[in-house]
N, CA, C and O atoms as a GROMACS GRO file, in nm:
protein
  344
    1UNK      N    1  -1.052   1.521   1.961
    1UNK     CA    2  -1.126   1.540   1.837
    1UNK      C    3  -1.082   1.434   1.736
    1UNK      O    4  -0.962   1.417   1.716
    2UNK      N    5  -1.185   1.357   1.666
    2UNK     CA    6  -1.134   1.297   1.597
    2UNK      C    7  -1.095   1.320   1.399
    2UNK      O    8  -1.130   1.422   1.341
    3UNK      N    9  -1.061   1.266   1.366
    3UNK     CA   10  -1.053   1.278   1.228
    3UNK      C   11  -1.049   1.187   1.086
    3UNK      O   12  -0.987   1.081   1.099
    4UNK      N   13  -1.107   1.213   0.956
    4UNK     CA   14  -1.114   1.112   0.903
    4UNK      C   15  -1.020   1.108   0.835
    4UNK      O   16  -0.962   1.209   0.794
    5UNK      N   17  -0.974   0.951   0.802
    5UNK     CA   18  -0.791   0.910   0.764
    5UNK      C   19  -0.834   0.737   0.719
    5UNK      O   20  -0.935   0.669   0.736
    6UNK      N   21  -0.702   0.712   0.655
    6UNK     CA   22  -0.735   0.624   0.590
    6UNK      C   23  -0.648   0.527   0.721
    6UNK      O   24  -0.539   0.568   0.763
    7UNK      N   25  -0.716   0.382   0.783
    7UNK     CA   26  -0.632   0.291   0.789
    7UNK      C   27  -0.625   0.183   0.793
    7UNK      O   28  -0.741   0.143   0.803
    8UNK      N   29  -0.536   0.071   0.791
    8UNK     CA   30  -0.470  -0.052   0.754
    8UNK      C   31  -0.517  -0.146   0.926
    8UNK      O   32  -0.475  -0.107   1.034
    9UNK      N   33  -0.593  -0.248   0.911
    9UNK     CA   34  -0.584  -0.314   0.974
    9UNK      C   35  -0.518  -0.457   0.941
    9UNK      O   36  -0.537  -0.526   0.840
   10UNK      N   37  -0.434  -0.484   1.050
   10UNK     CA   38  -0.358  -0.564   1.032
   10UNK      C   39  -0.430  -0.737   1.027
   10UNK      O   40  -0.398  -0.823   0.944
   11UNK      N   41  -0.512  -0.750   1.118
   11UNK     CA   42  -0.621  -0.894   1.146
   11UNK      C   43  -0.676  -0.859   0.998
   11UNK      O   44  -0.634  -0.947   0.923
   12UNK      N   45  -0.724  -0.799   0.954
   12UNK     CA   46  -0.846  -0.844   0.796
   12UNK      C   47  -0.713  -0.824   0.661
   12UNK      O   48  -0.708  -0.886   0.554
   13UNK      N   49  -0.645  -0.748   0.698
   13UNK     CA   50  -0.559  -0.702   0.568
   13UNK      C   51  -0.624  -0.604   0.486
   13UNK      O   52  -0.622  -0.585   0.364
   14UNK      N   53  -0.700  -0.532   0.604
   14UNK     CA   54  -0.791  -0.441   0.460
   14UNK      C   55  -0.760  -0.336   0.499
   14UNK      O   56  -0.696  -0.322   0.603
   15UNK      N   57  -0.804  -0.220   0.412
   15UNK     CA   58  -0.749  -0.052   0.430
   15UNK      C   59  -0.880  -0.024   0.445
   15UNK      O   60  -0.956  -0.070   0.360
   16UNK      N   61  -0.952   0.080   0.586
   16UNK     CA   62  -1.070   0.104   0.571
   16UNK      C   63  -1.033   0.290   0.562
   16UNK      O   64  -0.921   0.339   0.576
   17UNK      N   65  -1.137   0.351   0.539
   17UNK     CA   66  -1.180   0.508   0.582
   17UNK      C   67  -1.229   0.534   0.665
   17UNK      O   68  -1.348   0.509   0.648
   18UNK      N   69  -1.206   0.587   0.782
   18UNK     CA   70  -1.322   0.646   0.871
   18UNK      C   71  -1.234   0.730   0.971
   18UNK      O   72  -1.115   0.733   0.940
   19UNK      N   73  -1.268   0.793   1.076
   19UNK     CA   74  -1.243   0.830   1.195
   19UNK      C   75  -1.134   0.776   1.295
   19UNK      O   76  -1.151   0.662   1.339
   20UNK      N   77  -1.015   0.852   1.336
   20UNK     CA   78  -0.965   0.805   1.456
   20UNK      C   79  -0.949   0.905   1.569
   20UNK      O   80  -0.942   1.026   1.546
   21UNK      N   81  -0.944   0.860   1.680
   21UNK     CA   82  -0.939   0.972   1.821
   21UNK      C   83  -0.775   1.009   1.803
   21UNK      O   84  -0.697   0.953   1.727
   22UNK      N   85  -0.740   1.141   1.914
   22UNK     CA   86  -0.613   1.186   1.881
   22UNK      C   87  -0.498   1.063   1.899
   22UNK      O   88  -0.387   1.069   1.846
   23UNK      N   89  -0.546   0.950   1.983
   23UNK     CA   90  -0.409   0.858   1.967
   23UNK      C   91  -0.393   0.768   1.903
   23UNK      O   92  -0.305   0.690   1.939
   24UNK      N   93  -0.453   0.747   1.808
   24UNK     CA   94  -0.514   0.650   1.658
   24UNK      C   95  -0.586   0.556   1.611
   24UNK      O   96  -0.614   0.484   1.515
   25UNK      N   97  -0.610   0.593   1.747
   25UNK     CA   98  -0.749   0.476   1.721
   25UNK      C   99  -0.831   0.498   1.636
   25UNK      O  100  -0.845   0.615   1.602
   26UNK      N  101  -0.910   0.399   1.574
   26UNK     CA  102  -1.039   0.391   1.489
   26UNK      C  103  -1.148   0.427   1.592
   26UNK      O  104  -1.126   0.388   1.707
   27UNK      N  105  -1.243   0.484   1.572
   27UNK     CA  106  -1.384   0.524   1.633
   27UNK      C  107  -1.512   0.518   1.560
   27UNK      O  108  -1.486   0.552   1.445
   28UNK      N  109  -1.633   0.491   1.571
   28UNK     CA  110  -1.700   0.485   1.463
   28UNK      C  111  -1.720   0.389   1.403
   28UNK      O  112  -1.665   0.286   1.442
   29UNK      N  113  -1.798   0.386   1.295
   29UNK     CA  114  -1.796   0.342   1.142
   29UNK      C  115  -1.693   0.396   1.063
   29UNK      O  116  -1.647   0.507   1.035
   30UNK      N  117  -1.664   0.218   1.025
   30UNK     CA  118  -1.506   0.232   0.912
   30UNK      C  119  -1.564   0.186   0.767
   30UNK      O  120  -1.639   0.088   0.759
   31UNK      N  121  -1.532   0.248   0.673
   31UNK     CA  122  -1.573   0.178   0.551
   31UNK      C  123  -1.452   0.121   0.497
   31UNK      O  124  -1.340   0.166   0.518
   32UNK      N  125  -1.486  -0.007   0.408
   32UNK     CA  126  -1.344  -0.078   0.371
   32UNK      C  127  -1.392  -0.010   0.211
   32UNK      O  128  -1.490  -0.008   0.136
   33UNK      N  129  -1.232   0.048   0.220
   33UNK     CA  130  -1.180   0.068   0.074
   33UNK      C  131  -1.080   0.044   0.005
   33UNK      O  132  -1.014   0.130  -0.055
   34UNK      N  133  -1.057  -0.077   0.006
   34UNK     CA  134  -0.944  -0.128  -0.042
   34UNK      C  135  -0.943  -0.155  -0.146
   34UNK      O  136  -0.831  -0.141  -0.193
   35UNK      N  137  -1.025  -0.194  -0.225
   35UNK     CA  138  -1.050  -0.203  -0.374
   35UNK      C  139  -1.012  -0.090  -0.403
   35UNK      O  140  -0.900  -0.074  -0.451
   36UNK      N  141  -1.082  -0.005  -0.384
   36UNK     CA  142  -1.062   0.150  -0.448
   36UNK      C  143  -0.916   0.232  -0.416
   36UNK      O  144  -0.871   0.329  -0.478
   37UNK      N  145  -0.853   0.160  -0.294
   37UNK     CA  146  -0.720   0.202  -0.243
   37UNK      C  147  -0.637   0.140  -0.393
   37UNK      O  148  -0.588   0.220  -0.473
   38UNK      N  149  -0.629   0.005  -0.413
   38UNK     CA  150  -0.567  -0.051  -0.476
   38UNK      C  151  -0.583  -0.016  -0.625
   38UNK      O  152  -0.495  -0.062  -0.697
   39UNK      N  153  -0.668   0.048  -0.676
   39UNK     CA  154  -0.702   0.098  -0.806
   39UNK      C  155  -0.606   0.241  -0.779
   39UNK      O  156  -0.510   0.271  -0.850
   40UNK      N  157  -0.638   0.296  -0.699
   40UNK     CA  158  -0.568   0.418  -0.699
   40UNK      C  159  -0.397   0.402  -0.679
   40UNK      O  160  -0.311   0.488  -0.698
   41UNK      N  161  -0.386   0.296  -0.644
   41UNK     CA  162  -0.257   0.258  -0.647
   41UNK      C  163  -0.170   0.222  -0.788
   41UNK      O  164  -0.055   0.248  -0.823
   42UNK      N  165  -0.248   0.173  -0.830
   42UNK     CA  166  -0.196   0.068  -0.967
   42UNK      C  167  -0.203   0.191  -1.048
   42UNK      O  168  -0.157   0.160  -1.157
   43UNK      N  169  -0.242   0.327  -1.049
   43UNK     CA  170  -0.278   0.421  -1.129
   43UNK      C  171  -0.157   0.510  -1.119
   43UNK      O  172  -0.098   0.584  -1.199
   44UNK      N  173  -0.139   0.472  -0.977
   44UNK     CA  174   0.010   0.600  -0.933
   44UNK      C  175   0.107   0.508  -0.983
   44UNK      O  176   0.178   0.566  -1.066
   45UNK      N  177   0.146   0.368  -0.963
   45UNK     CA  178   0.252   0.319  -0.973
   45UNK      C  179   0.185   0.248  -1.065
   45UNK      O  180   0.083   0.197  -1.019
   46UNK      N  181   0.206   0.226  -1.185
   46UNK     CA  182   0.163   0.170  -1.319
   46UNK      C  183   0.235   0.008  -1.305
   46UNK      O  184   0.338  -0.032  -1.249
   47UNK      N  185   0.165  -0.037  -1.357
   47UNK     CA  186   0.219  -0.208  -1.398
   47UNK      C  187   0.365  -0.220  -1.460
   47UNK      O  188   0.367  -0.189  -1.579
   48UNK      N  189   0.511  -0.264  -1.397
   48UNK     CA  190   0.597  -0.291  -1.470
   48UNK      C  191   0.675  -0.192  -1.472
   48UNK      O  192   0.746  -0.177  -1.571
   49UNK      N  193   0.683  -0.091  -1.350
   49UNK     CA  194   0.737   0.036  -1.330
   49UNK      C  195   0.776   0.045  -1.154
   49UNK      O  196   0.707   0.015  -1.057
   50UNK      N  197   0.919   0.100  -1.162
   50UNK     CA  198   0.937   0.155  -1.013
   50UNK      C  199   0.957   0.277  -1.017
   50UNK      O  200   1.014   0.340  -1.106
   51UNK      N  201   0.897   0.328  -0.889
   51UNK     CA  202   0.937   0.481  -0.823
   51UNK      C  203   1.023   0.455  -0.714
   51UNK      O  204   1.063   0.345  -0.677
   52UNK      N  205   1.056   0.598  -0.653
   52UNK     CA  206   1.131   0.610  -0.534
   52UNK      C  207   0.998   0.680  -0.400
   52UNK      O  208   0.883   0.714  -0.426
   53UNK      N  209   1.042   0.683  -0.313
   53UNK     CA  210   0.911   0.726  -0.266
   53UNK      C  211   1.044   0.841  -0.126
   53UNK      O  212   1.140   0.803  -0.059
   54UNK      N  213   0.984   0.966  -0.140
   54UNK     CA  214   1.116   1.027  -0.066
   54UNK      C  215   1.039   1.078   0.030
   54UNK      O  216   0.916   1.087   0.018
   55UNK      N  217   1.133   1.131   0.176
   55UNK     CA  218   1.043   1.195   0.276
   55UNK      C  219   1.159   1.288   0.364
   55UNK      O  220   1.244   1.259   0.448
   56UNK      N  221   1.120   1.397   0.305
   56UNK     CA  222   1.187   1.522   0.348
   56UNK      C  223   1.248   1.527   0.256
   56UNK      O  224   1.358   1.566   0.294
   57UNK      N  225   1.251   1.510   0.138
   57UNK     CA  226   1.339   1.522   0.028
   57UNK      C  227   1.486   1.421  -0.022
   57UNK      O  228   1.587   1.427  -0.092
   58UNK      N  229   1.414   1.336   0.063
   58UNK     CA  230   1.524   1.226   0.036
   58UNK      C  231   1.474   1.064   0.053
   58UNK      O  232   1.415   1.010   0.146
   59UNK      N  233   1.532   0.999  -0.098
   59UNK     CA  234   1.507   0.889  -0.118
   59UNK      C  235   1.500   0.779  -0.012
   59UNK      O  236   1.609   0.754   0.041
   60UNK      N  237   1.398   0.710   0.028
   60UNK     CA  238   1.360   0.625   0.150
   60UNK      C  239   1.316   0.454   0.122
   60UNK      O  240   1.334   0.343   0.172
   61UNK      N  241   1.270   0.497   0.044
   61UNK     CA  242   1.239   0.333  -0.040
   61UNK      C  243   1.142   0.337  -0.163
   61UNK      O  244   1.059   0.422  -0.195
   62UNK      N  245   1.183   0.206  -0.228
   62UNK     CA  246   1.146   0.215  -0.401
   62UNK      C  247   1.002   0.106  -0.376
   62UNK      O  248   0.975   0.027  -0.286
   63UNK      N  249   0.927   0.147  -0.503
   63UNK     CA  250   0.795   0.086  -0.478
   63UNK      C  251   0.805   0.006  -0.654
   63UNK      O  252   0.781   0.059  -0.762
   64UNK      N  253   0.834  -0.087  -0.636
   64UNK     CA  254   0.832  -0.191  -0.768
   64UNK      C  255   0.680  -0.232  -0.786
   64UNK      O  256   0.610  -0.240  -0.685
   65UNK      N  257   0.642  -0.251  -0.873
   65UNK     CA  258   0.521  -0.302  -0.949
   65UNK      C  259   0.559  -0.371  -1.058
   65UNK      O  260   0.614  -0.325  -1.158
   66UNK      N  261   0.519  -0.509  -1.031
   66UNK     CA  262   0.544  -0.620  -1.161
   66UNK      C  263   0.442  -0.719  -1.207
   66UNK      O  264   0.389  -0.789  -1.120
   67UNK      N  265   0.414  -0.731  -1.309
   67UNK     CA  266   0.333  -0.861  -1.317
   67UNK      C  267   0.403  -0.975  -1.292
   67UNK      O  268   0.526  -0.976  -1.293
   68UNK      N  269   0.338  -1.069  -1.271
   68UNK     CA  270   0.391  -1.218  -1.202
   68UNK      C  271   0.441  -1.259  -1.345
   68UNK      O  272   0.524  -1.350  -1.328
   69UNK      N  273   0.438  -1.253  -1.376
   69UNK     CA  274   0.520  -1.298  -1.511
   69UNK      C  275   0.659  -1.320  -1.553
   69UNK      O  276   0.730  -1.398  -1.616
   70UNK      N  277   0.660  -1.166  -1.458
   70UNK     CA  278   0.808  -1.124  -1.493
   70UNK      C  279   0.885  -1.168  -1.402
   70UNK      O  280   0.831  -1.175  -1.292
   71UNK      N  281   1.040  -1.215  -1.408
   71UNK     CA  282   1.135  -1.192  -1.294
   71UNK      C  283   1.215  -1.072  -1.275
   71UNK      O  284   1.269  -1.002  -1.360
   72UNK      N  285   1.214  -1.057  -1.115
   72UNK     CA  286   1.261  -0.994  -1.034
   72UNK      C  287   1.380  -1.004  -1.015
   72UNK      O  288   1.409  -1.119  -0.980
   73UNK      N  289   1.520  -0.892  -1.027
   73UNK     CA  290   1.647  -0.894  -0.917
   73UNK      C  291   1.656  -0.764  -0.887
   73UNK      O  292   1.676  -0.671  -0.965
   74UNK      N  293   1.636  -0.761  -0.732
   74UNK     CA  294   1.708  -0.649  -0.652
   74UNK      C  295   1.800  -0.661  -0.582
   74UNK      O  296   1.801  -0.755  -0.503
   75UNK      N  297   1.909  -0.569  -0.587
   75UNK     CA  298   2.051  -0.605  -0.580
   75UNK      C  299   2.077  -0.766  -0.567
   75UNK      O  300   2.078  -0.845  -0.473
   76UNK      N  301   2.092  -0.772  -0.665
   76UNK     CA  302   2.154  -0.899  -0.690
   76UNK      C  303   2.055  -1.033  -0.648
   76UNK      O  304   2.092  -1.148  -0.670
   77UNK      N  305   1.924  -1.001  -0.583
   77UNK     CA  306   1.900  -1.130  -0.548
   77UNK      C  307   1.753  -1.134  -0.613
   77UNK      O  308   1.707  -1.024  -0.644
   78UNK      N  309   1.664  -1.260  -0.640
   78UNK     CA  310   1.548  -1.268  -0.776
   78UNK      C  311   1.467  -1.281  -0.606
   78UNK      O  312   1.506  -1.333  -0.501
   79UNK      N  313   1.333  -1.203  -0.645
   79UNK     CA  314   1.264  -1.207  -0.586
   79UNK      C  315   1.182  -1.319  -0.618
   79UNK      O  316   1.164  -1.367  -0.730
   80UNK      N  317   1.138  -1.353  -0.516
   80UNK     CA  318   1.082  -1.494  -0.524
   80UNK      C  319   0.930  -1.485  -0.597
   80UNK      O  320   0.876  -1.395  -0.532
   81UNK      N  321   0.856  -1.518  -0.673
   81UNK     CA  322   0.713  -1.485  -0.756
   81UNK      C  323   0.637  -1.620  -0.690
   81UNK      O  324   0.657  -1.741  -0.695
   82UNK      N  325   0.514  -1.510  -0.608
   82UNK     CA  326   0.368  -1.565  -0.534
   82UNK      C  327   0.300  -1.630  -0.642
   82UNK      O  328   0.308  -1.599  -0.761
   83UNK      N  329   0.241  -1.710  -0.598
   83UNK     CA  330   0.133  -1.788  -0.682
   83UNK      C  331  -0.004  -1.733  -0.641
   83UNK      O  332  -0.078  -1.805  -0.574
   84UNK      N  333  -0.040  -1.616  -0.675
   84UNK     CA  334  -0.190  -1.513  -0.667
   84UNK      C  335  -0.168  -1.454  -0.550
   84UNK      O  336  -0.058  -1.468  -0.496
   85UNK      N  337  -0.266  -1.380  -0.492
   85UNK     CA  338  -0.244  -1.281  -0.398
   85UNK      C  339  -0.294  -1.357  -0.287
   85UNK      O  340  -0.352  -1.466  -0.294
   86UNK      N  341  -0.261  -1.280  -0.164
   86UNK     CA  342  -0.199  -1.256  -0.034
   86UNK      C  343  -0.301  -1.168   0.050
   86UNK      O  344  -0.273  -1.133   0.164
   0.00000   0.00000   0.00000
């Protein structure tokens, strides 16, 4: 049986919606929503703000959001700043 779920293909870089069979495959028609992924993103994790992101109740990894503007150091080292997106 399949079900609808959001996922990430790795060849386009895009996040679609649609259907996968029980071993994860995509099936079907996929709609790309990545625009709308990424709005919903920038909404949870605001511009210029980090969270922690936990699973089972324990801290697993931090989700930074920065404008390019700014510099970056995590533990100790400056993250390197892209020249536009990726």
């Amino acid at each position: 049986m399949s079900k609808a779920t959001l996922n990430f293909s790795p060849l386009s870089k895009k996040i679609f919606w649609g259907r996968t069979n029980d071993k994860g495959c995509s099936v079907g028609q996929q709609r790309d929503v990545t625009s709308d992924f990424l709005q919903v993103m920038e909404m949870k994790f605001p511009v210029n703000t980090s969270q922690y992101v936990s699973i089972n109740g324990e801290n697993k990894y931090m989700v930074l959001v920065v404008d390019l503007t700014k510099e970056v150091i995590v533990n100790g080292k400056t993250i390197q700043q892209q020249g536009g997106t990726e």
